[in-house]
C-alpha positions in Angstrom: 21.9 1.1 -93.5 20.6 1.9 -96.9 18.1 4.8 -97.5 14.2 3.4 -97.7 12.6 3.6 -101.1 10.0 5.0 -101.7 6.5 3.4 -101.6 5.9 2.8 -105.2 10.0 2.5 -106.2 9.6 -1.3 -107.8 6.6 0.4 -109.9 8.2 0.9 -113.5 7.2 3.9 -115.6 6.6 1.6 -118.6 4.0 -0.7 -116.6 1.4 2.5 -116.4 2.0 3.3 -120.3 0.2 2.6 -123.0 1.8 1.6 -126.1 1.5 3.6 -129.0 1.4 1.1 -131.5 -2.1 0.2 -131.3 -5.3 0.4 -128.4 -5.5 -2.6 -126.1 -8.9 -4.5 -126.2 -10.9 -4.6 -122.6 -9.0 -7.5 -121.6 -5.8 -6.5 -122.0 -6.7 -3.2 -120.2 -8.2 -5.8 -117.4 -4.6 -7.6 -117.2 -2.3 -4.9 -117.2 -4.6 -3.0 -114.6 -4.3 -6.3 -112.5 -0.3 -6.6 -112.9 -0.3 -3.2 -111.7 -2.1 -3.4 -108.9 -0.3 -6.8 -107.9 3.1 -4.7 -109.0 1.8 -1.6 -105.8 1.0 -4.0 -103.3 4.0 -6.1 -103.8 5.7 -2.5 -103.5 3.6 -1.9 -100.1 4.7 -5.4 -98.6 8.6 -4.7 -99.4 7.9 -1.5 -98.3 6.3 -2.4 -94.7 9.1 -5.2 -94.3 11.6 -2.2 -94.5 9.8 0.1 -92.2 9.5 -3.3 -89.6 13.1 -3.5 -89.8 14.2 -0.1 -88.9 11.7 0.7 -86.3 12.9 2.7 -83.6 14.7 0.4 -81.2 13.1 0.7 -77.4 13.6 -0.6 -73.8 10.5 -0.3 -71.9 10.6 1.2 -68.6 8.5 0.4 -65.2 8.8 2.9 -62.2 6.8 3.9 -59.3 6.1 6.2 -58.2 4.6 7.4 -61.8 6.0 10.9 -61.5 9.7 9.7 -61.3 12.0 11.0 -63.7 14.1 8.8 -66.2 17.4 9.7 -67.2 19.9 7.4 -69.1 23.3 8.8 -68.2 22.8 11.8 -66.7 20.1 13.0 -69.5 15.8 12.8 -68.9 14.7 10.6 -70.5 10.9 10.8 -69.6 9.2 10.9 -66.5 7.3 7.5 -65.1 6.5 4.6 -67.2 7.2 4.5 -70.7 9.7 3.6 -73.2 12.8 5.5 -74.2 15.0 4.4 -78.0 18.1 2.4 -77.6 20.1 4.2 -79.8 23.4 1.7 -79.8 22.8 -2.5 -80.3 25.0 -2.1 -77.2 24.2 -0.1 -74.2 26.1 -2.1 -71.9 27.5 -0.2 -68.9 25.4 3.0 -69.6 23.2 4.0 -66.4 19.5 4.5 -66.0 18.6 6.3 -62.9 15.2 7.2 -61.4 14.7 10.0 -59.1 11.5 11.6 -57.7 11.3 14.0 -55.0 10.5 12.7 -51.3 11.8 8.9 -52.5 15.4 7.5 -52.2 17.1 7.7 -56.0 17.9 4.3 -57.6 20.4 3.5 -60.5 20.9 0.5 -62.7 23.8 -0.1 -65.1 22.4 -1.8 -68.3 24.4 -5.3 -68.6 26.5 -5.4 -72.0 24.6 -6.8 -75.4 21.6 -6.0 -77.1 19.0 -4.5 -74.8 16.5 -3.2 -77.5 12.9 -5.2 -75.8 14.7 -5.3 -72.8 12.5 -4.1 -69.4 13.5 -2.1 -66.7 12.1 -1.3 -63.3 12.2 0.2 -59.5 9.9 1.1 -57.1 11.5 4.0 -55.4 11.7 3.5 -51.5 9.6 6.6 -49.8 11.9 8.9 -47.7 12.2 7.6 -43.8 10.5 4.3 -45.4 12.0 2.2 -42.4 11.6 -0.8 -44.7 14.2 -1.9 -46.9 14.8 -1.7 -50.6 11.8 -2.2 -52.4 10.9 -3.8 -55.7 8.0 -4.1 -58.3 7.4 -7.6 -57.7 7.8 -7.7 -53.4 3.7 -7.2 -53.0 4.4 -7.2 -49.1 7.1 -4.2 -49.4 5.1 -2.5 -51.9 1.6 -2.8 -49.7 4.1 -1.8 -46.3 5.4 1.5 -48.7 1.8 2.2 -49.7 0.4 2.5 -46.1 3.4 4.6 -45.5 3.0 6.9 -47.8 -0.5 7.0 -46.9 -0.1 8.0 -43.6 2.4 11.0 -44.8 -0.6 12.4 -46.8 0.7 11.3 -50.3 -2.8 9.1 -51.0 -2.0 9.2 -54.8 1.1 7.5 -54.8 0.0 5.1 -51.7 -2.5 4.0 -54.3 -0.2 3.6 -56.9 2.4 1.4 -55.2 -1.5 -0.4 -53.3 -2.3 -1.2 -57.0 0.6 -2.7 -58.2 1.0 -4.8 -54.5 -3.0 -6.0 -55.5 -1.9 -6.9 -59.2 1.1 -8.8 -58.3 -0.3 -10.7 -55.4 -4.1 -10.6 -55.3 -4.4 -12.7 -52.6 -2.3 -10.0 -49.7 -4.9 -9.2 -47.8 -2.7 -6.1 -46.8 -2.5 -4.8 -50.2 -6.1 -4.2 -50.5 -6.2 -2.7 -47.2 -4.2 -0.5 -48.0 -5.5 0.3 -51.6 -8.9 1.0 -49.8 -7.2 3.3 -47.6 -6.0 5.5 -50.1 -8.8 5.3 -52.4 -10.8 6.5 -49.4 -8.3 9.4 -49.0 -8.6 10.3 -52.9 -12.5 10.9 -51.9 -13.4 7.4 -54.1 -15.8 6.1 -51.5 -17.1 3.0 -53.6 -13.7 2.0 -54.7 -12.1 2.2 -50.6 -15.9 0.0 -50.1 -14.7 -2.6 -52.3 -10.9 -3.3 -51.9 -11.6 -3.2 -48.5 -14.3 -5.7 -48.9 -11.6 -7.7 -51.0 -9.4 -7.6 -47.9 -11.7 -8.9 -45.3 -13.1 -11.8 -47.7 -9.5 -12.9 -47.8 -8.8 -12.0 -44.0 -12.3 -12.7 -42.2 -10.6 -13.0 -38.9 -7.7 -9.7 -39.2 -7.8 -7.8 -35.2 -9.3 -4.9 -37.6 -12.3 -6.3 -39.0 -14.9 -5.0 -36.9 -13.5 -1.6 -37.7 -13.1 -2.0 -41.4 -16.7 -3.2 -41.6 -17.6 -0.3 -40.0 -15.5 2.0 -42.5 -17.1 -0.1 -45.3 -20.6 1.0 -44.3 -19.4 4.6 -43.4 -18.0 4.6 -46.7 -21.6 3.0 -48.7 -23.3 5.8 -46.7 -20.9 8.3 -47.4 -20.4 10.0 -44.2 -17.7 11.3 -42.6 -13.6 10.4 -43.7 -13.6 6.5 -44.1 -9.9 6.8 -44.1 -9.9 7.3 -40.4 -8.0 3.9 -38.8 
């Protein structure tokens, strides 16, 4: 790859000049000024162009829970989601792995090719989840893990995994359950009010939903621990 020029490289000395032979007029003063101008932003365009093309390559990473650390053979990476360079046009066969404390460790090996733009993600599996293998777009497994989690007293991460169950099917009544659950936990009374609202408009006739109305209205008031089942 060939070192980038500098911003004003296709500028010429002679174009900012005057000629000694004789004083230009006001016009010619007005065109040269112009050609110079056109001359830096031409420069500014080639220049941008170059930076476009040798921006840092990326692959973008998805991972719950968010405190889970990235590491691409062997090395961190980062920690939760985020992007990390793809230093080779081919990765293939390297190894991502994700690992938090209290969650089963994952690994994936990136498949050969290009994988600058590419996306990767896992949702961890909680320790003594009895569910199996979970992943970022199973809303069922990810609303299951959340309640889990919840009732092991991790309410931020329940919420976490309750979010992304919600976003990627907002019509699992269990998701939002269990968001409201841990939002209750996390002391956000008016959020638990209104996921579990959510829940019971899209499950008006669950065996729970005389005692999550009551939890709603315990939760409006703002007595007591809403969170109780």
């Amino acid at each position: 790859m060939q070192p980038a020029r500098p911003l004003f490289g296709s500028v010429h000395a002679w174009s900012l000049r005057p000629r000694a032979s004789r004083t230009p007029g006001p016009c010619a003063r007005g065109v040269r000024a112009a050609a110079v101008a056109l001359a830096i932003a031409a420069a500014a365009c080639a220049s941008g162009s170059r930076f476009e093309r040798t921006r840092p390559r990326e692959v973008l990473v998805e991972v719950l829970p968010r405190s889970a650390e990235v590491l691409l053979d062997g090395k961190p990476v980062g920690r939760g989601p985020g992007t990390f360079p793809a230093a080779s046009r081919d990765l293939g066969g390297h190894t991502v792995a994700f690992r938090a404390p209290g969650f089963v460790p994952e690994e994936l090996v990136l498949p050969a090719g290009d994988v600058a733009g590419a996306r990767l993600g896992a949702a961890l599996r909680p320790e003594g989840f009895p569910g199996p293998p979970l992943d970022l777009e199973d809303a069922p497994g990810l609303a299951a893990a959340a309640e889990f989690l919840g009732d092991q007293g991790d309410a931020a991460d329940a919420r976490d995994y309750a979010e992304r169950a919600a976003m990627v099917d907002p019509r699992l009544a269990e998701a939002h359950r269990a968001l409201g659950d841990a939002r209750a936990r996390l002391g956000d009374g008016a959020g638990a009010a209104e996921s579990w609202g959510e829940y019971l408009r899209l499950a008006p006739a669950a065996e729970d939903a005389a005692a999550v109305e009551a939890r709603i209205e315990q939760a409006r008031s703002g007595g007591g621990d809403p969170a109780a089942r």
